[in-house]
C-alpha positions as a Markdown table, in Angstrom:
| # | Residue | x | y | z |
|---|---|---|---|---|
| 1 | Unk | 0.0 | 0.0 | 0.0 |
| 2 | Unk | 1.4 | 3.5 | -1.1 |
| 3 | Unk | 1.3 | 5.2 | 2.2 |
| 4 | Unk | 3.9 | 7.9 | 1.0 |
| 5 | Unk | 1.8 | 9.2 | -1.8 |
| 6 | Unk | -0.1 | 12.8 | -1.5 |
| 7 | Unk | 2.1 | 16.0 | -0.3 |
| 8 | Unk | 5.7 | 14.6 | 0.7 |
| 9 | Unk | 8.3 | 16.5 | 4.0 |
| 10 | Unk | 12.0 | 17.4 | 4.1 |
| 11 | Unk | 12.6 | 17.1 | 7.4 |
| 12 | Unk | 16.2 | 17.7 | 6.3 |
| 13 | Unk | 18.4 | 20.7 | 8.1 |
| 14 | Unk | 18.5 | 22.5 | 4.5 |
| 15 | Unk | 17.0 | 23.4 | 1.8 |
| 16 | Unk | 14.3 | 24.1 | 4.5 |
| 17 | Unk | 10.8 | 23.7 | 3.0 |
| 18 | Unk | 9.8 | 27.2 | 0.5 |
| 19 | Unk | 6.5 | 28.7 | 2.1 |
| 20 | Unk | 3.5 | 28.8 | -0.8 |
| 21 | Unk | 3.4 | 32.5 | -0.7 |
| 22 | Unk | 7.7 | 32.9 | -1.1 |
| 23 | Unk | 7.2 | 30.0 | -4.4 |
| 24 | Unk | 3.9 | 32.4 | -5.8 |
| 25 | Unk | 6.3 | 35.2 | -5.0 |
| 26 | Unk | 9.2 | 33.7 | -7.3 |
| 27 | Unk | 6.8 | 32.4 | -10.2 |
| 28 | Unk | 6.8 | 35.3 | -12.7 |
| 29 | Unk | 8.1 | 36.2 | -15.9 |
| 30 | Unk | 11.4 | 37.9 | -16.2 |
| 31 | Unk | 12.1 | 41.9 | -15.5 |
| 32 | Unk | 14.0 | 44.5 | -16.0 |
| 33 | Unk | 17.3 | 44.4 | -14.1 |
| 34 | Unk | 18.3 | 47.6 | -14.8 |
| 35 | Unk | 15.6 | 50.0 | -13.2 |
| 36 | Unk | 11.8 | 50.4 | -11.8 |
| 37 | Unk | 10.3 | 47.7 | -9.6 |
| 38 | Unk | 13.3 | 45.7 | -8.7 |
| 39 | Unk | 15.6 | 48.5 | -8.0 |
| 40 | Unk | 13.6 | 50.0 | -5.5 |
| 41 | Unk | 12.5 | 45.9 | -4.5 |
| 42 | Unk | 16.4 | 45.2 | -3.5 |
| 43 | Unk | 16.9 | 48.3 | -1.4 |
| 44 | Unk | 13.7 | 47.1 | 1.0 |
| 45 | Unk | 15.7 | 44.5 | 2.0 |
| 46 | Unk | 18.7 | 45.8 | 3.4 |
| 47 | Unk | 17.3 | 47.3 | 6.5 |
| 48 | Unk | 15.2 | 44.0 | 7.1 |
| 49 | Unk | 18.3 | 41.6 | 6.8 |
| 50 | Unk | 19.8 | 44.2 | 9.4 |
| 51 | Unk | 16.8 | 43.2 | 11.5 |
| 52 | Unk | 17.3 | 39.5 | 11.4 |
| 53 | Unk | 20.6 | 39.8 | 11.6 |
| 54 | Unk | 21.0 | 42.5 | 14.6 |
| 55 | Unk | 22.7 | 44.6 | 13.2 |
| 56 | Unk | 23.7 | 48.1 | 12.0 |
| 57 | Unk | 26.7 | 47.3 | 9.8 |
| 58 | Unk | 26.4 | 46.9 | 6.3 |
| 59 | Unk | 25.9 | 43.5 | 4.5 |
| 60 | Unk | 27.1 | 42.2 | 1.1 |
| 61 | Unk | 24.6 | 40.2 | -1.0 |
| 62 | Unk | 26.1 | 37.2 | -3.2 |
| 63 | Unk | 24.6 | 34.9 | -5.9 |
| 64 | Unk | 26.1 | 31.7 | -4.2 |
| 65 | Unk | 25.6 | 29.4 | -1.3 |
| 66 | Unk | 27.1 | 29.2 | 2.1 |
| 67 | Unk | 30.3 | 28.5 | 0.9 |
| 68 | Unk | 30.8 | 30.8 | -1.8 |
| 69 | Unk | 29.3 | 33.0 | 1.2 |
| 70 | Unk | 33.0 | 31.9 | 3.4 |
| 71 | Unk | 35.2 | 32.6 | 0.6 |
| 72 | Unk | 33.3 | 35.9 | 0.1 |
| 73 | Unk | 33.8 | 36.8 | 4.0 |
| 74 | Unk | 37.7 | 35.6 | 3.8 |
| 75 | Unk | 38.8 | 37.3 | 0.8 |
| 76 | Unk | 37.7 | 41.1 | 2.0 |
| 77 | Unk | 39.5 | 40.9 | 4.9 |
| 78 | Unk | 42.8 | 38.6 | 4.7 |
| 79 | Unk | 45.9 | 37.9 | 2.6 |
| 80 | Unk | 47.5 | 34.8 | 1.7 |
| 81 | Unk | 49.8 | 33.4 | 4.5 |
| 82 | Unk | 47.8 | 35.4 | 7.1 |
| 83 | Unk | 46.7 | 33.2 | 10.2 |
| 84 | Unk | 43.4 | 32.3 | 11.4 |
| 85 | Unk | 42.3 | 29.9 | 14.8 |
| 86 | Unk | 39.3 | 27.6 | 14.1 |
| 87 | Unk | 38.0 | 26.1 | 17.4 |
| 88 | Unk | 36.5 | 23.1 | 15.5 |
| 89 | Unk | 32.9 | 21.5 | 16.4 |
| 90 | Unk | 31.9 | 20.1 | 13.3 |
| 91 | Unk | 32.3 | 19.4 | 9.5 |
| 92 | Unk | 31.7 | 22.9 | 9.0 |
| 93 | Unk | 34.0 | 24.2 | 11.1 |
| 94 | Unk | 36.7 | 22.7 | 8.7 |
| 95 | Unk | 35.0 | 22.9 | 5.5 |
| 96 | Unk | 35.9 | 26.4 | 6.2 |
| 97 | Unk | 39.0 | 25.7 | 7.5 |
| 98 | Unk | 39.8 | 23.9 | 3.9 |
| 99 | Unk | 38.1 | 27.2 | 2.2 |
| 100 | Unk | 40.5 | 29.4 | 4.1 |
| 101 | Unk | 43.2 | 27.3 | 2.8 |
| 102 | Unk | 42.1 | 26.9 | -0.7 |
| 103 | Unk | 43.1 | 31.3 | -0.6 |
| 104 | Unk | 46.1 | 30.4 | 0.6 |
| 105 | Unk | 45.4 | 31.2 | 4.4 |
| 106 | Unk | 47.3 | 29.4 | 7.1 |
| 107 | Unk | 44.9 | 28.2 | 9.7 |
| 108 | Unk | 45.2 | 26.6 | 13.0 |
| 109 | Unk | 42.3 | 24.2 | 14.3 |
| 110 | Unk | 41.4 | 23.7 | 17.9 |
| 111 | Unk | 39.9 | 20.7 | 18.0 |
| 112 | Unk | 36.7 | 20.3 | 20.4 |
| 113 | Unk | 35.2 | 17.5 | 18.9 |
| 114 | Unk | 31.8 | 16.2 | 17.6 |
| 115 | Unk | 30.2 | 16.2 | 19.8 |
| 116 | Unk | 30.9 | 19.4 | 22.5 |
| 117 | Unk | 31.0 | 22.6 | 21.8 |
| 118 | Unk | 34.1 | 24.9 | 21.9 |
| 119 | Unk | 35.7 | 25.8 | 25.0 |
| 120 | Unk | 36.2 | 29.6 | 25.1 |
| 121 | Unk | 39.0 | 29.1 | 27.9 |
| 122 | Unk | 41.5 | 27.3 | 25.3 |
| 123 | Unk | 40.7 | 30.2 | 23.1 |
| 124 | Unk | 41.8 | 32.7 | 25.3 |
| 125 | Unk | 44.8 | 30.6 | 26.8 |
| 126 | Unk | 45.7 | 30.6 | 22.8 |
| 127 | Unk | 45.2 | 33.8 | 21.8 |
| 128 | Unk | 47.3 | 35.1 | 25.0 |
| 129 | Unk | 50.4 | 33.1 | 23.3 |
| 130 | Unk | 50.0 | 34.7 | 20.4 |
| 131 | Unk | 52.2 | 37.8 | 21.4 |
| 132 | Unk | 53.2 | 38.7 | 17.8 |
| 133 | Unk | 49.6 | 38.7 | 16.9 |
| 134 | Unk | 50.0 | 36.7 | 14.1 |
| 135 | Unk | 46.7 | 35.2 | 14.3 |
| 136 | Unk | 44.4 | 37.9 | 12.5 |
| 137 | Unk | 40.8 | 36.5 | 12.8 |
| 138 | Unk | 38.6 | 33.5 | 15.0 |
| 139 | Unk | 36.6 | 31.6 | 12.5 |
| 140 | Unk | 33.5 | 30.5 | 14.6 |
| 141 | Unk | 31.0 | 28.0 | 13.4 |
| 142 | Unk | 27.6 | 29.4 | 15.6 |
| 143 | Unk | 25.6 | 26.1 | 14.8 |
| 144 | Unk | 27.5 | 22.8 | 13.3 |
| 145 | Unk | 24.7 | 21.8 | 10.9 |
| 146 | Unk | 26.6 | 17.9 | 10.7 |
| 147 | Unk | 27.1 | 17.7 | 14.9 |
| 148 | Unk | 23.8 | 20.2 | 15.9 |
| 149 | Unk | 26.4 | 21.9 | 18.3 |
| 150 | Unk | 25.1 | 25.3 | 19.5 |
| 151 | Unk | 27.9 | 27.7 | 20.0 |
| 152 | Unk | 28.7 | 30.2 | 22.5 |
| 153 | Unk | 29.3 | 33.3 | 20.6 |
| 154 | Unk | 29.1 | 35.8 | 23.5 |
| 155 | Unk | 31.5 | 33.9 | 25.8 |
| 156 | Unk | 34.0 | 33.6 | 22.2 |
| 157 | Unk | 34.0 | 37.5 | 22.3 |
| 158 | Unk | 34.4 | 37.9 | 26.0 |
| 159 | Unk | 37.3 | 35.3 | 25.4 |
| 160 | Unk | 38.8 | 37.3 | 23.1 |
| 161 | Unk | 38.4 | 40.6 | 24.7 |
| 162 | Unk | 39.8 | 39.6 | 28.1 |
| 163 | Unk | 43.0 | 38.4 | 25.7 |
| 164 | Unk | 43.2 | 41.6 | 24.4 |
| 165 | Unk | 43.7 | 39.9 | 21.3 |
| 166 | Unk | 42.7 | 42.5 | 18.1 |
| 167 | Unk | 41.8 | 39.6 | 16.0 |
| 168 | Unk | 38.3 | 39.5 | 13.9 |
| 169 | Unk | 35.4 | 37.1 | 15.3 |
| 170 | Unk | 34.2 | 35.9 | 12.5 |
| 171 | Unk | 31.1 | 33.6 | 12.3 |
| 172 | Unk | 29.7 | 30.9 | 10.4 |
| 173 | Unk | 25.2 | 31.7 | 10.9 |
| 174 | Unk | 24.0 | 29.5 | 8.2 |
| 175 | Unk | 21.9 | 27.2 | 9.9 |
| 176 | Unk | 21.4 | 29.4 | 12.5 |
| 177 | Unk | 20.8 | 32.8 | 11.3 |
| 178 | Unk | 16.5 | 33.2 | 11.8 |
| 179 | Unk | 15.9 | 30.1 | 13.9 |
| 180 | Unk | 18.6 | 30.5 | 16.8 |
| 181 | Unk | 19.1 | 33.9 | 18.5 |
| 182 | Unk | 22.1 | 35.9 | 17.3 |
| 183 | Unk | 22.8 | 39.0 | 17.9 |
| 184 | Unk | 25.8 | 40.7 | 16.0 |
| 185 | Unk | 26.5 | 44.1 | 17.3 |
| 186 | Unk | 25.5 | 43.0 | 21.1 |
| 187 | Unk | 27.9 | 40.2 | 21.1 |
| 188 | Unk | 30.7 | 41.9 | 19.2 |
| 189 | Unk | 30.7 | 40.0 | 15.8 |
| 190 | Unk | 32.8 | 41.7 | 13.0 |
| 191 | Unk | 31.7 | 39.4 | 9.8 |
| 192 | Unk | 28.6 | 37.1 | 9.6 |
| 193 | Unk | 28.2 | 34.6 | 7.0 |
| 194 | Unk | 24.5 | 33.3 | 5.7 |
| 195 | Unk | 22.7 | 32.1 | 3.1 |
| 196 | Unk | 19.1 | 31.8 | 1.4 |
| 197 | Unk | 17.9 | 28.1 | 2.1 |
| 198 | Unk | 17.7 | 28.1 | 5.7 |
| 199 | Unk | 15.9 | 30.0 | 8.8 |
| 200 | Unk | 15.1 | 32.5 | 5.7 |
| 201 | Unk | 13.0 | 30.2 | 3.5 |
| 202 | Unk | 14.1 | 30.6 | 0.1 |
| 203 | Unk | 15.6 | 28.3 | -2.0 |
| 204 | Unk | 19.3 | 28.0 | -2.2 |
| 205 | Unk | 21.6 | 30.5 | -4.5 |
| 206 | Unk | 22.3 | 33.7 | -2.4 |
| 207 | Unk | 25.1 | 33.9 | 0.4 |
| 208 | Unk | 24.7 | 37.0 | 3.1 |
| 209 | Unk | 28.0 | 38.6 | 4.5 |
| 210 | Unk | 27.4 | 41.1 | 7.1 |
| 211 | Unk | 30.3 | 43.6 | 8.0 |
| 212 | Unk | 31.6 | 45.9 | 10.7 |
| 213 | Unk | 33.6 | 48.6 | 10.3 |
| 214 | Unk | 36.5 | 47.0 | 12.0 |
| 215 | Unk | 36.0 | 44.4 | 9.2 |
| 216 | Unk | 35.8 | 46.5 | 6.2 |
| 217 | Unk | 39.4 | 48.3 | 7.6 |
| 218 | Unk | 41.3 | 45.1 | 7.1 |
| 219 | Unk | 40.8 | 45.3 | 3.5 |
| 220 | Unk | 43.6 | 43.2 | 2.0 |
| 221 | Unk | 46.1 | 43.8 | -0.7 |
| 222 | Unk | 43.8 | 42.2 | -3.0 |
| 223 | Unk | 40.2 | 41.3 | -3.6 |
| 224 | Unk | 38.6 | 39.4 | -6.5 |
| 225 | Unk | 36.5 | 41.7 | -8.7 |
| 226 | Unk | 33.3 | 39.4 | -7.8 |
| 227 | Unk | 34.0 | 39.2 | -4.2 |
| 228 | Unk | 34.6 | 42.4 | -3.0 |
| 229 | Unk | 31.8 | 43.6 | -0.7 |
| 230 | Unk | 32.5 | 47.4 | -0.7 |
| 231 | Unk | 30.7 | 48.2 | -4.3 |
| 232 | Unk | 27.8 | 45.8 | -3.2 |
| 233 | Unk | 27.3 | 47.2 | 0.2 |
| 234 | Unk | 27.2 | 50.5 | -1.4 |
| 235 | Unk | 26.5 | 50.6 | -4.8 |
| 236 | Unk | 27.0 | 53.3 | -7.7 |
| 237 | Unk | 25.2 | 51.4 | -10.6 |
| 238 | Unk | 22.7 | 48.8 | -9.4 |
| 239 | Unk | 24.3 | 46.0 | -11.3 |
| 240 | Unk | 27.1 | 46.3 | -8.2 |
| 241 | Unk | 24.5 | 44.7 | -5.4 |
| 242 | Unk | 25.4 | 41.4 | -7.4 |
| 243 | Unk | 28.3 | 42.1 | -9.5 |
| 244 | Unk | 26.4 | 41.6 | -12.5 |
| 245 | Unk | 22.7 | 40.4 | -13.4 |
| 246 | Unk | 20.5 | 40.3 | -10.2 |
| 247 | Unk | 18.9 | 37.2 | -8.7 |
| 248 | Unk | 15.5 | 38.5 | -9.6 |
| 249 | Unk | 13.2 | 35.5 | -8.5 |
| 250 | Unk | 15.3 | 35.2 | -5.3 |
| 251 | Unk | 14.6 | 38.9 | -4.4 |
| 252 | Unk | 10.9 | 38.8 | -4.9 |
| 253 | Unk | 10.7 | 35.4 | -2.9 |
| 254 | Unk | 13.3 | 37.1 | 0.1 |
| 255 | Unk | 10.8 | 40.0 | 0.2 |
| 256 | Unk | 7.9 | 37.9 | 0.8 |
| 257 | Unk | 9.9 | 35.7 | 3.5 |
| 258 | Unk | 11.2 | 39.2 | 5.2 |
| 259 | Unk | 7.5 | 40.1 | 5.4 |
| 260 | Unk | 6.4 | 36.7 | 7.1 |
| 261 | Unk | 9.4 | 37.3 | 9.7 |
| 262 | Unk | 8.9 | 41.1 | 10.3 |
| 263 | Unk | 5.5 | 39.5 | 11.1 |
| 264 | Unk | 6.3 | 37.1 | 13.4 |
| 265 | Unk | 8.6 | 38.9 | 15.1 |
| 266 | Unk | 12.7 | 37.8 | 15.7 |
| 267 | Unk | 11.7 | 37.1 | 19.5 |
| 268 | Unk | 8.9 | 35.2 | 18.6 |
| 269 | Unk | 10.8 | 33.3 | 16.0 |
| 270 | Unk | 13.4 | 32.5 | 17.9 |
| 271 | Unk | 10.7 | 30.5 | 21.3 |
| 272 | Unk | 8.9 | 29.2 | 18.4 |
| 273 | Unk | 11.8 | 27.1 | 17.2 |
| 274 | Unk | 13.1 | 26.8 | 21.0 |
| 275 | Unk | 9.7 | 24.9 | 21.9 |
| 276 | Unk | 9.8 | 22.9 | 18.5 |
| 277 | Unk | 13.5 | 21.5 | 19.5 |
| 278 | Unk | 12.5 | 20.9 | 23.0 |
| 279 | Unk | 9.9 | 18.7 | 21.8 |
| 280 | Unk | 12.2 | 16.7 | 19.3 |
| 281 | Unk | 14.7 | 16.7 | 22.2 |
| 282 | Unk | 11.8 | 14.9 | 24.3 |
| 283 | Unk | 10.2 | 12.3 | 22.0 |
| 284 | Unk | 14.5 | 11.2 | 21.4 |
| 285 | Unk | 14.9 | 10.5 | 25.1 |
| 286 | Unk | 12.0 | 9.1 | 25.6 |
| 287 | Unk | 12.3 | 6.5 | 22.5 |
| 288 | Unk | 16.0 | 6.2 | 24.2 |
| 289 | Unk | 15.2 | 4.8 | 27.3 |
| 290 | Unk | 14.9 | 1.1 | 26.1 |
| 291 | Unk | 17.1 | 1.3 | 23.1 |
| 292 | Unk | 19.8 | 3.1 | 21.1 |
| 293 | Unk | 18.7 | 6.2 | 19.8 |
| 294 | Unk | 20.2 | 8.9 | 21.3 |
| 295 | Unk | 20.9 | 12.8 | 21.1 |
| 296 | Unk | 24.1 | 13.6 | 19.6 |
| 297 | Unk | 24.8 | 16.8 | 21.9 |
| 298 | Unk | 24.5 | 15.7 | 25.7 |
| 299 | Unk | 23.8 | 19.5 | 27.2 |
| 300 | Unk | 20.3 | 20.9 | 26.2 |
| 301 | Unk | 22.6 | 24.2 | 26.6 |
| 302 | Unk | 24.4 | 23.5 | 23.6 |
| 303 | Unk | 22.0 | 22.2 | 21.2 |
| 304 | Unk | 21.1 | 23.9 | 18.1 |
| 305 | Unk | 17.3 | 24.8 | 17.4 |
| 306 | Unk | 17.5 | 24.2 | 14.1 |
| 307 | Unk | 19.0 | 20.8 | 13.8 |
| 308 | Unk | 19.1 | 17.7 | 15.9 |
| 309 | Unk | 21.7 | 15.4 | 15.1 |
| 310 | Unk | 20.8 | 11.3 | 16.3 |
| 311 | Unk | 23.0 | 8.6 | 16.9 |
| 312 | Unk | 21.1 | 5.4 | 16.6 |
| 313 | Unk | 23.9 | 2.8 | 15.2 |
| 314 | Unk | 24.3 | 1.0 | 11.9 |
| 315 | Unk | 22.4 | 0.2 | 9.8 |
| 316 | Unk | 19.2 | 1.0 | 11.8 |
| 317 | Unk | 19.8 | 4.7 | 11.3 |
| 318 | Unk | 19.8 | 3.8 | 7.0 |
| 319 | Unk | 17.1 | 1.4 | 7.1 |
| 320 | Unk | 14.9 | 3.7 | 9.4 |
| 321 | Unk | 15.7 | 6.9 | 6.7 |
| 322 | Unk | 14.7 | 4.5 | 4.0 |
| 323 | Unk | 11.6 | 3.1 | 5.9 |
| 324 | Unk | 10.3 | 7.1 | 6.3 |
| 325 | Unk | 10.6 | 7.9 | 3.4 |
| 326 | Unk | 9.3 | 5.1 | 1.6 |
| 327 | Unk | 6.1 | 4.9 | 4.0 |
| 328 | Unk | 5.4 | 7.9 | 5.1 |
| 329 | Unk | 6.7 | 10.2 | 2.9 |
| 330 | Unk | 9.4 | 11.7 | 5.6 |
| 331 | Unk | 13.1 | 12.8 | 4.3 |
| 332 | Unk | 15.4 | 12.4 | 6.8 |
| 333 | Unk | 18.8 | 13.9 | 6.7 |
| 334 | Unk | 21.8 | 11.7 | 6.2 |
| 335 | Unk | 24.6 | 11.3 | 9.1 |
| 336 | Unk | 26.9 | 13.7 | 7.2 |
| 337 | Unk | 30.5 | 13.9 | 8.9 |
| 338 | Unk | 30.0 | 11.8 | 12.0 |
| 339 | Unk | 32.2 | 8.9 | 10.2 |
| 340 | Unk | 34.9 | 8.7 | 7.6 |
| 341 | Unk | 32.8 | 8.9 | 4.0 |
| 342 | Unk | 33.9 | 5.6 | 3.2 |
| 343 | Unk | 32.9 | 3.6 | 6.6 |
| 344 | Unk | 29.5 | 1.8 | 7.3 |
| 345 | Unk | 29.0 | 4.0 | 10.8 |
| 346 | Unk | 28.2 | 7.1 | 8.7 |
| 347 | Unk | 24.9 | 5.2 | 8.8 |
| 348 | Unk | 24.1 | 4.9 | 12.0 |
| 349 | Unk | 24.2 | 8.9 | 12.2 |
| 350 | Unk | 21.0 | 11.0 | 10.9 |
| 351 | Unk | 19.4 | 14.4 | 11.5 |
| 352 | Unk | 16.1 | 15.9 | 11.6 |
| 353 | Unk | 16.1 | 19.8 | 10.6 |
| 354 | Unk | 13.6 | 21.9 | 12.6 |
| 355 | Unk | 14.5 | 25.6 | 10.6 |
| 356 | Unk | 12.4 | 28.1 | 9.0 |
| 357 | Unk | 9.3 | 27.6 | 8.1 |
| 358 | Unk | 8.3 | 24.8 | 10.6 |
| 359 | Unk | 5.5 | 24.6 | 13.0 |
| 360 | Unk | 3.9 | 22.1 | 15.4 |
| 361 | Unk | 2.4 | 19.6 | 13.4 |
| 362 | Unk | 5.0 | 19.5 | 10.8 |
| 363 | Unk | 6.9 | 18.1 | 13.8 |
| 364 | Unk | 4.5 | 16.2 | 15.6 |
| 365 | Unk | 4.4 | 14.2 | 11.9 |
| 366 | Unk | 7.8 | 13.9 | 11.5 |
| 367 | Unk | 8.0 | 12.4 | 14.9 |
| 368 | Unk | 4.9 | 10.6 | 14.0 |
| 369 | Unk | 7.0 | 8.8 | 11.2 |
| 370 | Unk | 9.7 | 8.1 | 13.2 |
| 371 | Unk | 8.1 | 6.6 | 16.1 |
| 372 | Unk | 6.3 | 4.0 | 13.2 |
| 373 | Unk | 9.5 | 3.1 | 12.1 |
| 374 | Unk | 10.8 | 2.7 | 15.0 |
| 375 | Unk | 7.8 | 0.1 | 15.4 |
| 376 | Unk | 7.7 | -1.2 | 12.2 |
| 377 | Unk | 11.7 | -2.2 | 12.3 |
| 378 | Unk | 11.5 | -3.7 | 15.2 |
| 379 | Unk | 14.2 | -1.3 | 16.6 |
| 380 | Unk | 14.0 | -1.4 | 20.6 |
| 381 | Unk | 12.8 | 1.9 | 22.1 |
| 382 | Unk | 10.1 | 2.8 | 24.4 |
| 383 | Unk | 7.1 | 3.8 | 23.3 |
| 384 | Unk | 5.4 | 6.5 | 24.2 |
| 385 | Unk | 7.7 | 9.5 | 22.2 |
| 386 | Unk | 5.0 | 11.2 | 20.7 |
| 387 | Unk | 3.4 | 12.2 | 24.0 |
| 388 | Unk | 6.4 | 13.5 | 25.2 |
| 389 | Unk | 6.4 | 15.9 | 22.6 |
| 390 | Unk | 3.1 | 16.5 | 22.8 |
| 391 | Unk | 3.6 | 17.4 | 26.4 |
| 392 | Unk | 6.5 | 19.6 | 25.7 |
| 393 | Unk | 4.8 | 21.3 | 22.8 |
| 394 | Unk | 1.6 | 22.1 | 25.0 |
| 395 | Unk | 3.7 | 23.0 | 27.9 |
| 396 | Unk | 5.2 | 26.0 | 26.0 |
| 397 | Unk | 1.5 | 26.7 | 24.3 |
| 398 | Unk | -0.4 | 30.2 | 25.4 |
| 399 | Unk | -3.6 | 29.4 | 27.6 |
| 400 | Unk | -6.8 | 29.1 | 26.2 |
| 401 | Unk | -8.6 | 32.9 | 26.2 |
């Protein structure tokens, strides 16, 4: 019986699912990139990507993803051979390690792990040694979308500052930027890298580099013509926003998303996907309590909002993917960079992505899914997971008027 016909989910931690009204926004005919509508369209959006973002400083808009959106941020402000520290809590945090190197950056990795988050202490003690200041930025990976690591920006900064180290904190929002709170002037952020296809609900193709003024001053010898964020922070010519033709369709679907956002409200955003987690985080422990699934990140203090990485061992964590989303038309997301590519216990890794446009029965069927797999594999768990989230989900609801 085809139980995974009719509308299928992505519970996957990006491309987050594309709200109707952001897809109606994008279906149109081409226009004019030159002048009228779309001019004046581009423009609204600065001050609203300030508002998600926190900030005041200015911020760069690319055609690319996330990491076009790291070689972007690393090529406006350092030169080959410069040094950079990494405190590493995730595939991410040395993809753009291996992007730093590809421009011919040194970088120097503090390795925390996969599944803890950084320890701003060893930062500091670091950064202290560092008398000739050679290291000239912190790369900071806010959420780890492989490990679901959460961060602590604000103690990274503090960190830094009690160092007295003048090196740029540089950080890595993509999966976190609209779902978790971040807050770049407050906690002292010089560059913030984002794209498109998460916590902002448009499909992938634009990459987001915010800027301080600190940042912008340590312009490097040299900056690629297409990278350089100065002409599209402040443009002459329209054509500079994107260094050439504009992503029309991705403008008109960012507007609409803004819109929903300015809506809701950043504050409200942000306890909306705090209360969706929670209840992931419940219906996991519960199912863990007679079997093997388990939460990847031990400290509910450190877990992203956004994602939730599971550890359930191999193969159940493949044949439970495949069982969703053949039955109930779930898409789990793959264990990526818990294992070595080419070894078996990649698959006993997977992740459920709670981001952008999500609410509570989007999870409570996600969950739903799970728990019949769970079931329907004969995996050992106890039952029961579904009114844990329930419980956490109505817990966190306003009362009846």
């Amino acid at each position: 019986m085809p139980l995974a016909n009719g509308r299928t989910y992505r519970a996957i931690p990006g491309p987050s699912e594309t709200p109707d009204a952001v897809q109606r926004a994008m279906h149109r005919s081409s226009v004019n990139i030159y002048e009228g509508e779309v001019v004046e369209l581009t423009e609204s959006l600065l001050p609203d990507l300030r508002g998600v973002a926190r900030t005041e400083h200015d911020v760069a808009m690319y055609i690319c993803n996330g990491h076009g959106a790291w070689e972007a941020a690393l090529a406006n402000v350092l030169n080959p051979g410069d040094l950079v520290l990494v405190p590493a809590t995730g595939r991410f945090s040395h993809g753009w390690v291996e992007m730093a190197q590809g421009l011919g950056i040194e970088a120097e990795i503090l390795e925390f792990g996969l599944q803890s988050p950084f320890d701003p202490d060893r930062v500091e003690a670091r950064l202290r040694a560092d008398t000739a200041r050679r290291i000239k930025a912190v790369l900071a990976v806010h959420v780890d979308t492989a490990t679901s690591v959460r961060n602590d920006i604000p103690a990274l900064r503090a960190a830094m500052d009690a160092a007295g180290h003048p090196a740029l904190l540089m950080a890595d929002c993509v999966a976190s930027l609209g779902c978790d709170r971040f807050e770049m002037d407050a906690w002292g952020v010089d560059v913030l890298v984002a794209g498109s296809q998460k916590g902002l609900m448009v499909p992938p193709g634009m990459g987001f580099v915010f800027f301080s003024p600190k940042a912008a001053a340590h312009r490097p010898d040299r900056v690629s013509r297409y990278w350089d964020w100065t002409p599209r922070a402040r443009p002459e010519m329209y054509y500079q926003y994107f260094g050439g033709t504009a992503p029309t369709h991705h403008l008109y679907g960012l507007r609409v998303a803004l819109d929903m956002m300015k809506d809701e409200g950043m504050e409200a955003i942000w306890q909306r996907h705090a209360t969706l987690a929670r209840a992931i985080w419940a219906a996991v422990e519960h199912w863990g309590q007679a079997g093997p699934l388990r939460l990847n990140i031990a400290d509910p203090a450190h877990r992203s909002h956004a994602v939730t990485t599971l550890g359930i061992g191999t193969p159940q964590g493949q044949r439970l993917r495949d069982w969703c989303e053949r039955n109930a038309g779930v898409t789990l997301g793959i264990g990526l960079g818990m294992a070595p590519p080419d070894s078996q216990e990649r698959h006993g890794f997977f992740r459920i992505g709670h981001m952008g446009h999500v609410n509570s029965h989007m999870i409570l069927g996600v969950l739903g899914a799970i728990e019949a797999g769970l079931a329907a594999l004969d995996i050992p768990h106890h039952a029961g997971g579904i009114q844990a989230a329930t419980r956490a989900i109505s817990a966190a609801a306003p009362p009846a008027s």
